[in-house]
DRENVEX-498468 format. One record per residue (C-alpha): residue number from 1; residue in one letter; x, y, z. Coordinates in Angstrom, 2 decimals. Each point is the difference from the previous one (the first is absolute). Layout:
BEGIN
NUM; A; X; Y; Z
...
***
This chain:
BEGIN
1; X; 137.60; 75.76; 193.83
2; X; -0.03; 1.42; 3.58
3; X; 1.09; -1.86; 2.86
4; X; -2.52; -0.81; 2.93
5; X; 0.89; -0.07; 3.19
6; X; -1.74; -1.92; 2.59
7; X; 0.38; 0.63; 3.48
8; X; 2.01; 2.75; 1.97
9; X; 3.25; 0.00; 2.40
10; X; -1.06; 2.97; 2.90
11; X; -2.67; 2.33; 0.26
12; X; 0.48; 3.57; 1.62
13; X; -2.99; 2.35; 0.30
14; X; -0.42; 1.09; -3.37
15; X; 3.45; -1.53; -1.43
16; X; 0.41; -3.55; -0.76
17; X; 3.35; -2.07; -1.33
18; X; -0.10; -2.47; -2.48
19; X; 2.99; -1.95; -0.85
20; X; 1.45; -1.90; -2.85
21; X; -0.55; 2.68; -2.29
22; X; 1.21; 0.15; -3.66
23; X; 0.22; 3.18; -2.63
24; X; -1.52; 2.42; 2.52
25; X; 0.12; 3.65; 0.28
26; X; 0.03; 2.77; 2.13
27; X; -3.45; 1.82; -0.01
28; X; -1.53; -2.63; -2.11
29; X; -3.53; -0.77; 0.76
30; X; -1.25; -3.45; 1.46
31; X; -3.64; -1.63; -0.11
32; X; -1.11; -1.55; 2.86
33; X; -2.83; -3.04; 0.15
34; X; -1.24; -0.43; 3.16
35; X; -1.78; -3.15; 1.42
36; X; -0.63; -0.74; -3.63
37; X; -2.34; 3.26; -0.95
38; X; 1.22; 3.06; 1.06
39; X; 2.17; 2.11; -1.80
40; X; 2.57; 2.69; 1.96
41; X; 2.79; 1.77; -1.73
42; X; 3.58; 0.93; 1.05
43; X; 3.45; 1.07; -1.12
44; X; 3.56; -1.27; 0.91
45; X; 1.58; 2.67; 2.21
46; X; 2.98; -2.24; 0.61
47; X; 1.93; -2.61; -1.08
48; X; 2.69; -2.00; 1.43
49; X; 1.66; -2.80; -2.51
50; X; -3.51; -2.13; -0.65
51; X; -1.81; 1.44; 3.36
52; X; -2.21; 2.46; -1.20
53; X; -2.10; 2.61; 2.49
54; X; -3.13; 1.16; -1.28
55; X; -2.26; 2.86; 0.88
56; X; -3.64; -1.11; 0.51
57; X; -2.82; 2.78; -1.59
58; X; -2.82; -1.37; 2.13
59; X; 1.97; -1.23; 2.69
60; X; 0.61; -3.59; 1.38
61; X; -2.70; -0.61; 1.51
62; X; -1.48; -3.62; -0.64
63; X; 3.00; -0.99; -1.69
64; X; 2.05; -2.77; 1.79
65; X; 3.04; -1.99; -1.51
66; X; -1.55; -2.81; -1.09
67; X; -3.32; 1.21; -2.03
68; X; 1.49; 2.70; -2.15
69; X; 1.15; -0.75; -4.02
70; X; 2.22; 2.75; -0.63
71; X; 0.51; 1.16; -3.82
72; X; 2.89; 3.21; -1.47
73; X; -1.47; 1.64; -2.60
74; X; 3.05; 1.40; -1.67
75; X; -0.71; 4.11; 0.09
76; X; 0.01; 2.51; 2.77
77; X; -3.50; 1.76; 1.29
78; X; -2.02; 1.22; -2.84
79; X; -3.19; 1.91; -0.68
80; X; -2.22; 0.09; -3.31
81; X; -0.04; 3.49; -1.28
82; X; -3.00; 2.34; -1.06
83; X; -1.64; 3.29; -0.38
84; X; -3.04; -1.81; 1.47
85; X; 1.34; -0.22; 3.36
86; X; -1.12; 3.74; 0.37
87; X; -3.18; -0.57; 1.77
88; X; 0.16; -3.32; 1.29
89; X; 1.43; -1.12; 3.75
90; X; 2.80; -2.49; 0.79
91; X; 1.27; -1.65; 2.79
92; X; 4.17; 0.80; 1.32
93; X; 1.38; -2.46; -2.85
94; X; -2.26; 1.17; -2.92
95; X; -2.64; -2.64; 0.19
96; X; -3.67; 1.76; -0.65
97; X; -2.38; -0.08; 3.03
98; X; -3.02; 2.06; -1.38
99; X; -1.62; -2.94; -1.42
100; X; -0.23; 1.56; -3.62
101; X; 2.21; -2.72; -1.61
102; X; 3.88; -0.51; -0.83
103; X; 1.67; 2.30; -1.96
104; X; 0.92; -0.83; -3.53
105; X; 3.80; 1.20; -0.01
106; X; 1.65; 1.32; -2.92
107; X; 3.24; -0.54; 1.07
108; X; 1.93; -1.44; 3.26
109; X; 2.32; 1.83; 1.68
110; X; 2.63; -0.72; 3.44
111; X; -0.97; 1.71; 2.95
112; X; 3.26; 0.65; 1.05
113; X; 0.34; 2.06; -3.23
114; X; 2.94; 1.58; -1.91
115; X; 1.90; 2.73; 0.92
116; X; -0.28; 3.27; -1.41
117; X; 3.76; 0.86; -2.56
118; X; 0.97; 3.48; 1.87
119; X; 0.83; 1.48; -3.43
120; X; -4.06; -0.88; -1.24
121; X; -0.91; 1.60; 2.84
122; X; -1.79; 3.39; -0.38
123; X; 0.10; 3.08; 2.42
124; X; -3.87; 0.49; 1.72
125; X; -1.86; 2.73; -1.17
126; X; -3.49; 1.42; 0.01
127; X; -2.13; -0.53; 3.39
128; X; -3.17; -2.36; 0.92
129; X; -2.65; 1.83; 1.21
130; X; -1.55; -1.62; 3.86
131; X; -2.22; 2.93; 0.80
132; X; 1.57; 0.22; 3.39
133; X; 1.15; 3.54; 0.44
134; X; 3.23; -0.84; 2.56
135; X; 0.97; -2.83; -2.91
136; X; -0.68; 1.71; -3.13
137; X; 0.85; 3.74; 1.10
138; X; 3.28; -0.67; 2.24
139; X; 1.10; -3.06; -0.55
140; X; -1.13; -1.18; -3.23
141; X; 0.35; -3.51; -1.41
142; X; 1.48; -0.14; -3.75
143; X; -0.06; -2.94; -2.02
144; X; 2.03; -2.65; 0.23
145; X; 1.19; 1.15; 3.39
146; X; -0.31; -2.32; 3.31
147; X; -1.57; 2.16; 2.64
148; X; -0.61; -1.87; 3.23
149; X; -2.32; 0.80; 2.55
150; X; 1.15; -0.26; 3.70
151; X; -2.83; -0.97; 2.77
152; X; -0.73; -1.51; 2.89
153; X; -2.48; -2.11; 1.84
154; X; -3.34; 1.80; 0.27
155; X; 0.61; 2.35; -2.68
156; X; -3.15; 0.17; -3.07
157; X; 3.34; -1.10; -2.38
158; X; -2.50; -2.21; -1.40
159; X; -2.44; 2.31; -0.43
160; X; 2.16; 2.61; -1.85
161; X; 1.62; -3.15; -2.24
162; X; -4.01; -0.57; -1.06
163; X; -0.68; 3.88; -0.78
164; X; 3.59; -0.05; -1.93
165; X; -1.17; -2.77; -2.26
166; X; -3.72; 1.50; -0.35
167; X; 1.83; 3.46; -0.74
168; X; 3.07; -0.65; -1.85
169; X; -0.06; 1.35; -3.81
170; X; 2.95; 1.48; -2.15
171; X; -1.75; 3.34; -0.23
172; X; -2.76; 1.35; -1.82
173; X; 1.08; 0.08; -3.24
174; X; 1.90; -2.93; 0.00
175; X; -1.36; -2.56; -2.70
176; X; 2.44; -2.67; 0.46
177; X; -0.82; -3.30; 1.80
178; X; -0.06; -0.22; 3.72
179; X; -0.24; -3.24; 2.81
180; X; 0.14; -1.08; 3.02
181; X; 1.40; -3.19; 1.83
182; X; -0.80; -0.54; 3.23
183; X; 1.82; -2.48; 2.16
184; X; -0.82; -0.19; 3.74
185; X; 2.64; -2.15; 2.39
186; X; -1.57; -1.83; 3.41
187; X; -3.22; 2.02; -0.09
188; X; -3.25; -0.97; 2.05
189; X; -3.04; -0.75; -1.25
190; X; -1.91; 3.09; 0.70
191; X; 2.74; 2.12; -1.32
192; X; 0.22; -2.34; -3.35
193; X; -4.02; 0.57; 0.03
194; X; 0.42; 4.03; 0.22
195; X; 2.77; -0.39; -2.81
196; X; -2.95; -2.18; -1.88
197; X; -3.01; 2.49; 0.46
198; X; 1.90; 3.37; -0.31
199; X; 1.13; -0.72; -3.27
200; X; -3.17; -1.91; -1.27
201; X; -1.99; 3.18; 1.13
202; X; 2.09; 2.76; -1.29
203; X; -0.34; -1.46; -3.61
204; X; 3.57; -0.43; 0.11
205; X; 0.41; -4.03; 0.30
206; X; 0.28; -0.49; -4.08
207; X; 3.73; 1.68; -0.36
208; X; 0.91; -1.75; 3.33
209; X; 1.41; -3.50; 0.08
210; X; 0.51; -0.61; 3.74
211; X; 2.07; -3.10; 1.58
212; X; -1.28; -0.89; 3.73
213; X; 2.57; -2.09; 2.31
214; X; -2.82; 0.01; 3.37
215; X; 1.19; -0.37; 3.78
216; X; -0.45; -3.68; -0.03
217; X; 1.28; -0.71; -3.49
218; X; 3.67; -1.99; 0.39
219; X; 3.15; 2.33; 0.75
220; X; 1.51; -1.38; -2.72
221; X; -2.21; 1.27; -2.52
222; X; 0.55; 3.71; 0.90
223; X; 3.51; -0.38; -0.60
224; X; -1.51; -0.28; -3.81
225; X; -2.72; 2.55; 0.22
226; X; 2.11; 2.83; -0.90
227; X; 1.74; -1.85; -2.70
228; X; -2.98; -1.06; -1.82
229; X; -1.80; 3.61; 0.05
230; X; 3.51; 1.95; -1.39
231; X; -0.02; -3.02; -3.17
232; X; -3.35; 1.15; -0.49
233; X; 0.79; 3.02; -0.24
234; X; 3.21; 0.07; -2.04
235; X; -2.33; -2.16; -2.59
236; X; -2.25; 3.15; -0.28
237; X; 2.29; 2.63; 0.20
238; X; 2.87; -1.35; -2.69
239; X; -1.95; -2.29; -2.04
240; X; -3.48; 2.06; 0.45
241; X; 1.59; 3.60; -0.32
242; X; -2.29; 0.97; 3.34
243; X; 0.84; 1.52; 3.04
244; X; -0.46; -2.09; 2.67
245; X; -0.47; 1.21; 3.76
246; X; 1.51; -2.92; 2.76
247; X; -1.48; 0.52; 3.34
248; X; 1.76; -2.63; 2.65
249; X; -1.30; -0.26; 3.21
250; X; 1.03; -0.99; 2.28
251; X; 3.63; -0.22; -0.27
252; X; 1.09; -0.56; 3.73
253; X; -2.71; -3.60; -0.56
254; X; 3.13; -0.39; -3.03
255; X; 2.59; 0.18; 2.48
256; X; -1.42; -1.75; 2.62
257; X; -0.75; -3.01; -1.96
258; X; 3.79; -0.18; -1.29
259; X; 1.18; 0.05; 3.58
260; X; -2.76; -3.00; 0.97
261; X; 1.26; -1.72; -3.07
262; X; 3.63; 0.53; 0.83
263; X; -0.11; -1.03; 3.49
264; X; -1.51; -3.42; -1.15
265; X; 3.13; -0.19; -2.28
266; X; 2.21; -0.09; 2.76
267; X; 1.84; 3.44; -1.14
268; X; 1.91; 2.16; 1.92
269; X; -2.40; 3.44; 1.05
270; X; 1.21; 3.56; -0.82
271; X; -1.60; 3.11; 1.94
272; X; -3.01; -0.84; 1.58
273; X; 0.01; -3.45; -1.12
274; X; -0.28; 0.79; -3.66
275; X; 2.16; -1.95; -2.85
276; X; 3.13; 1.92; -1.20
277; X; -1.28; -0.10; -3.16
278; X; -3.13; 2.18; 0.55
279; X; 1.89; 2.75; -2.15
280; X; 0.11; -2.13; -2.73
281; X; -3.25; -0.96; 0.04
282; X; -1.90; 3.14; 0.28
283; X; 2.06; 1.36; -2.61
284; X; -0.74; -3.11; -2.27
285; X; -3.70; 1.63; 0.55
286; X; 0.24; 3.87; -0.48
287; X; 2.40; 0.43; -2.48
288; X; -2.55; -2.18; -2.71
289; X; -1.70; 3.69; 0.05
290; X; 1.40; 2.26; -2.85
291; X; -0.53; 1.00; -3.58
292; X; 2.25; -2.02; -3.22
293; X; 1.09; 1.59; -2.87
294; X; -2.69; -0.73; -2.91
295; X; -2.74; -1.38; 1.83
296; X; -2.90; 2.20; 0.73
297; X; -1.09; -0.36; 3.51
298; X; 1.41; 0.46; 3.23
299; X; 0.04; -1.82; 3.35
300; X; -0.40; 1.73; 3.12
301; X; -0.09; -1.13; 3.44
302; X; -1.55; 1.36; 3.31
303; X; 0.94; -2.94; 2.44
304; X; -1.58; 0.32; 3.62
305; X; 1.43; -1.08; 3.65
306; X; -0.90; 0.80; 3.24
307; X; 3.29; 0.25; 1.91
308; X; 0.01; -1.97; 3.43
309; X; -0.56; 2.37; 2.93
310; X; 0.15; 2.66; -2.58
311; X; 3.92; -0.15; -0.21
312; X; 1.42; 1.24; -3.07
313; X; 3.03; -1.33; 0.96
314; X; -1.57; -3.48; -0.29
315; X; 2.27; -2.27; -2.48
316; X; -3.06; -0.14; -2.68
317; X; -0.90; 3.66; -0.13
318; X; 3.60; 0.83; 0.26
319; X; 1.48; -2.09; -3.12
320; X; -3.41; 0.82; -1.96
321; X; 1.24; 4.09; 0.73
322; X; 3.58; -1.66; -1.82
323; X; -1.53; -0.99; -2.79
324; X; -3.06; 2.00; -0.76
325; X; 0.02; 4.10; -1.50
326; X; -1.78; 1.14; 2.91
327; X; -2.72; -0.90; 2.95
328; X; -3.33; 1.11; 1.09
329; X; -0.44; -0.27; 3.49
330; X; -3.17; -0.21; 1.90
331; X; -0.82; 1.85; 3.15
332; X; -0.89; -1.29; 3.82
333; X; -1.12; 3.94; 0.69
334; X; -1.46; 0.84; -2.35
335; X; -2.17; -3.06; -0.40
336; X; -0.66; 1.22; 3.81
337; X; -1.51; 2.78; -1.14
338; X; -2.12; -1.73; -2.43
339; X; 1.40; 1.45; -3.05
340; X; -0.02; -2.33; -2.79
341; X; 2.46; -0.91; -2.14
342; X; 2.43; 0.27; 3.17
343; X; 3.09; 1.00; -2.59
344; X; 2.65; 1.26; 2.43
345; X; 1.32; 2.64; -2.64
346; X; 3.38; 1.08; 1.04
347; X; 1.79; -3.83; 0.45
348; X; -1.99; -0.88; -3.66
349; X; 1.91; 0.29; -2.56
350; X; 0.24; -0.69; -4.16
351; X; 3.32; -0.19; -1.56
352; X; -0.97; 0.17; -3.54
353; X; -2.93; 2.19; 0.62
354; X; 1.99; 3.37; -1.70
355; X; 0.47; -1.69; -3.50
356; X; -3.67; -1.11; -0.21
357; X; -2.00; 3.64; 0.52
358; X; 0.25; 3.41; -1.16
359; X; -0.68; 1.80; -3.23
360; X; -1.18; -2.55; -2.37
361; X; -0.80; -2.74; 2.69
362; X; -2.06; 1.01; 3.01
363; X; -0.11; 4.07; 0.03
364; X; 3.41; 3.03; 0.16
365; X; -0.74; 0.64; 3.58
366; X; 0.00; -3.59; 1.68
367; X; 3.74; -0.37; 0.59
368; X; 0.36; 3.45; 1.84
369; X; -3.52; -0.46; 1.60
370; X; 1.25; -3.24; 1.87
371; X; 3.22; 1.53; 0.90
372; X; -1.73; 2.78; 1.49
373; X; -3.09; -2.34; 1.68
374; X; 2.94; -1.97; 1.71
375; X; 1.59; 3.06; 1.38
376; X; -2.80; 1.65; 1.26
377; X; -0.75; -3.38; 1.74
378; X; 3.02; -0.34; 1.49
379; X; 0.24; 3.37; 1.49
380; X; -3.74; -1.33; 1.06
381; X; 1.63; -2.22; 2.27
382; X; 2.72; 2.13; 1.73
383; X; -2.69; 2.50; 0.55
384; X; -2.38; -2.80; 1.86
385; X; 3.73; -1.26; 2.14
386; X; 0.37; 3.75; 1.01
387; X; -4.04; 0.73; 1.11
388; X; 0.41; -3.93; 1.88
389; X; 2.82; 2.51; 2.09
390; X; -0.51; 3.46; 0.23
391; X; -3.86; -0.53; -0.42
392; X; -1.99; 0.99; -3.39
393; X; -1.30; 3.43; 1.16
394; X; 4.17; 0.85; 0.38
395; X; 0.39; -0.51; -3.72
396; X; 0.67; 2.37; -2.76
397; X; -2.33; 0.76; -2.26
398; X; 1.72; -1.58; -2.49
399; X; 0.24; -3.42; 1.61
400; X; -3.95; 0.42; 0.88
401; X; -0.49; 0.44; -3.52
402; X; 1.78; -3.64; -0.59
403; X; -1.94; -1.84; 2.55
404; X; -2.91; 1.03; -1.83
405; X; 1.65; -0.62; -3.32
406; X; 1.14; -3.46; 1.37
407; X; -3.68; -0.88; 1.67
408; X; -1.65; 0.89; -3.47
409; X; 2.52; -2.01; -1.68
410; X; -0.68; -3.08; 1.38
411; X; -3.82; -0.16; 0.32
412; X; -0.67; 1.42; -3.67
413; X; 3.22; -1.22; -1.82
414; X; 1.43; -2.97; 1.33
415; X; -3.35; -0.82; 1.45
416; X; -3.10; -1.29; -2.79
417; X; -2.53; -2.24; -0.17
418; X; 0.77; -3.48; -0.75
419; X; -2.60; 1.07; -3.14
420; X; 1.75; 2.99; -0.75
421; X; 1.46; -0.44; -3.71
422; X; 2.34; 3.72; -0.47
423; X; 1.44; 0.74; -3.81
424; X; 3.44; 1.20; 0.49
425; X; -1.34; 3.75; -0.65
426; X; -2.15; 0.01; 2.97
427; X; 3.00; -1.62; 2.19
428; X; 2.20; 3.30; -1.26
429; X; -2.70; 1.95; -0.17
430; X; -0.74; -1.05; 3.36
431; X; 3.43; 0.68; 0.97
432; X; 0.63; 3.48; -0.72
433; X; -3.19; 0.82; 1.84
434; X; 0.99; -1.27; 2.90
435; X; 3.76; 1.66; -0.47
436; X; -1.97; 3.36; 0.07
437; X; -0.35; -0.39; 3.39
438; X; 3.57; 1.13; 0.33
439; X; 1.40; 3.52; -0.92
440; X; 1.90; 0.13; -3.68
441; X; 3.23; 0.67; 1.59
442; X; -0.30; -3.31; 2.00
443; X; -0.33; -1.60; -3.85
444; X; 4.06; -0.52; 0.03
445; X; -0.04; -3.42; -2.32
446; X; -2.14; 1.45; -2.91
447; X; 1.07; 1.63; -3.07
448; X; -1.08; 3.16; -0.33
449; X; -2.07; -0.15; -3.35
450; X; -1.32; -3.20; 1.51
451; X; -0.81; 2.01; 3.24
452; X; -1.46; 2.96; -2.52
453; X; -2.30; -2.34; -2.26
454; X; -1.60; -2.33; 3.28
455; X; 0.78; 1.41; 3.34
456; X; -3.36; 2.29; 1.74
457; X; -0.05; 0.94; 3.76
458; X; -2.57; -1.64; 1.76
459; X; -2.78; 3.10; 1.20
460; X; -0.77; -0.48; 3.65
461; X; -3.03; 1.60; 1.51
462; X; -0.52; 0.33; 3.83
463; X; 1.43; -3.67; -0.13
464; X; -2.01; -0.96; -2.90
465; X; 2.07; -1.57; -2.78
466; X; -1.24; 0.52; -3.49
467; X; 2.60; -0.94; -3.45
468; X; -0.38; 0.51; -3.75
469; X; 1.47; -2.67; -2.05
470; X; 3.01; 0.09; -1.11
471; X; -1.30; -0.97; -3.68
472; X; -2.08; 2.99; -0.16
473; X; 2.45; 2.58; 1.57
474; X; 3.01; -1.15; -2.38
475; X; -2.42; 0.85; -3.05
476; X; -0.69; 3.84; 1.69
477; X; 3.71; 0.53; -0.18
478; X; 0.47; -1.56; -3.61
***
């Protein structure tokens, strides 16, 4: 029978210390009653011979030493498991908030969860599909891959994490079973409404089960947020055989909370006032994406932060970069320029992206198409440093022929409506007609059959610009 508890030694923000504690735990979870009613949850973060420190969920506020009974319940943070939590909404530590009843779990899992055996681990293949040409076309995600995106404050990163979850499929043929979770960190209200209506409106809310830690909820909680969302998702993926989508947003609200949390521990800061063991704990978090030997379903993660004063450098970007196969960063400029999604192309990059397209995955042409669409757009921008010098009418032909290139590139390739849904044929096809633009000899990262089957020139007229497509040209030469 469990001990009860009444009364508590100090109270500290959202960490209180009871003492005279017997057969506790680290991590182990600890029910609150408050002024006789009210029930809050916590979980021992430290222990000291019988003093034990204890993490509040719904902070300390009311609670004073006298009027609180305080009871362990033996076993770390759970969550009851189920396929129907696709659909349904949840607050940061799994408890339902869409008024459509509890959830009647199958099976109850840690939050903390288990980690993956290296050897059981399987190498990603195969790609998910976001319909976002600058994503899909050069710097696609592949399952079971973690894929962050780098933004910053006042960039539509929200915007583009709703159209990814509206858009995301595993292809068109694909008949195997495809989620989402959803988990957004320190959010506002109207930004947890948009969330709410975008995906109730785009028919999409039924494969979504979404986990919603607001502004004003406790710091505490969005320490568990993440957590919670990736058990959910392991449940589907290993014991469900789906593939499951994470979307995490907003990381740097992750981060931030640690550091409030820390400081009211009394630990010693690390750069910018961040605990040293930020590492461990954002690893703890991306590495639960990947795909295990005889289960059928993958995880894969796309975690968001906006980096403070858009520093890359920043310790939370940075030691996400450490652990993570890639980045895709978001643009000030181009945002400037109103071109939506702001993907700065040349800094993005996806690590796995090579073993997860090609012949028998995406199309023949998309590895050599990339190459050559991030070559081209880097001789885009030493053409636009010399013209901000020497003056654009100075220029070579050739390096006008780039500006134009690069100009086109952005508005019709990088830049599509937040509506806009591409297959991955019209992002290559879409490609290679803006590629013949530029004279075949220019073409230096293609293979030549490649170049032969897709590549057309571009027909300008008195400064009119008409294409074929490449589709219909590469079935005139075959």
């Amino acid at each position: 029978m469990p001990i009860e508890y009444l009364g508590l030694s100090s109270i500290n923000g959202p960490l209180i210390v009871l003492e005279g504690v017997q057969d506790a735990f680290y991590d182990e979870i600890v029910e609150f009653i408050v002024g006789g009613n009210e029930k809050r949850i916590g979980r021992i973060i430290e222990l000291y011979g019988d003093k034990a420190v204890i993490q509040v969920f719904e902070g300390s506020e009311g609670m004073s030493l006298v009027n609180t009974h305080t009871r362990l319940t033996g076993h770390p943070m759970e969550i009851g498991l189920s396929r129907e939590m696709l659909g349904r909404t949840f607050n940061g530590i799994g408890q339902p908030i869409d008024d459509l009843g509890t959830i009647a779990a199958r099976v109850r899992r840690d939050v903390n969860g288990l980690p993956l055996n290296p050897v059981k681990r399987e190498y990603p293949r195969n790609y998910i599909r976001t319909g976002i040409s600058a994503i899909d076309g050069l710097t696609t995600l592949i399952r079971g891959q973690k894929l962050p995106i780098f933004s910053g404050n006042g960039l539509p990163h929200d915007q583009l994490a709703a159209q990814i979850v509206k858009q995301a499929s595993l292809g068109e043929d694909s008949g195997e079973e495809f989620a989402i979770v959803f988990a957004a960190m320190g959010v506002k209200h109207d930004v947890a409404d948009f969330f709410r209506r975008t995906f109730e409106e785009s028919g999409v809310a039924d494969h979504v089960a979404m986990f919603l830690n607001l502004a004003n909820d406790p710091v505490v909680e969005r320490l568990i947020t993440p957590k919670v969302a990736l058990t959910v998702a392991e449940y589907l993926a290993f014991e469900q055989n789906m593939h499951i989508l994470v979307i995490l947003t907003d990381m740097t609200s992750f981060a931030e909370a640690m550091r409030e949390v820390s400081s009211s521990k009394g630990e010693i800061p690390s750069r910018k006032g961040f605990p040293g063991y930020l590492y461990s704990e954002l690893a703890a978090i991306y590495e639960r994406a990947g795909i295990v030997e005889g289960a059928g379903g993958s995880v894969t993660q796309i975690p968001i932060l906006t980096m403070p004063n858009d520093d890359i450098t920043h310790p939370i970007p940075d030691l996400t970069g450490y652990i993570t196969e890639g980045q895709i960063v978001l643009d000030r400029n181009l945002n400037g320029q109103s071109i939506y999604p702001p993907i700065s192309v040349l800094p993005s990059l996806s690590r796995l992206m090579k073993d997860g397209i090609g012949e028998g995955y995406t199309r023949e042409d998309h590895q050599d198409l990339a190459n050559q669409l991030f070559s081209a757009y880097a001789k885009v921008g030493d053409a636009r440093n010399l013209a901000s010098v020497i003056g654009e009418d100075e220029l070579s032909p050739i390096d006008k022929e780039y500006l134009a290139f690069g100009k086109e590139f952005e508005e019709k390739y990088i830049g599509q409506g937040p509506e806009e849904n591409r297959t991955i044929e019209e992002t290559l096809d879409l490609g290679w007609e803006l590629l013949g633009r530029l004279p075949r000899e220019e073409l230096d990262r293609v293979n030549t059959k490649i170049l032969d089957k897709y590549y057309h020139p571009t027909k300008r007229d008195e400064g009119v610009t008409m294409s074929a497509s490449p589709g219909s040209v590469a079935n005139k030469e075959m």
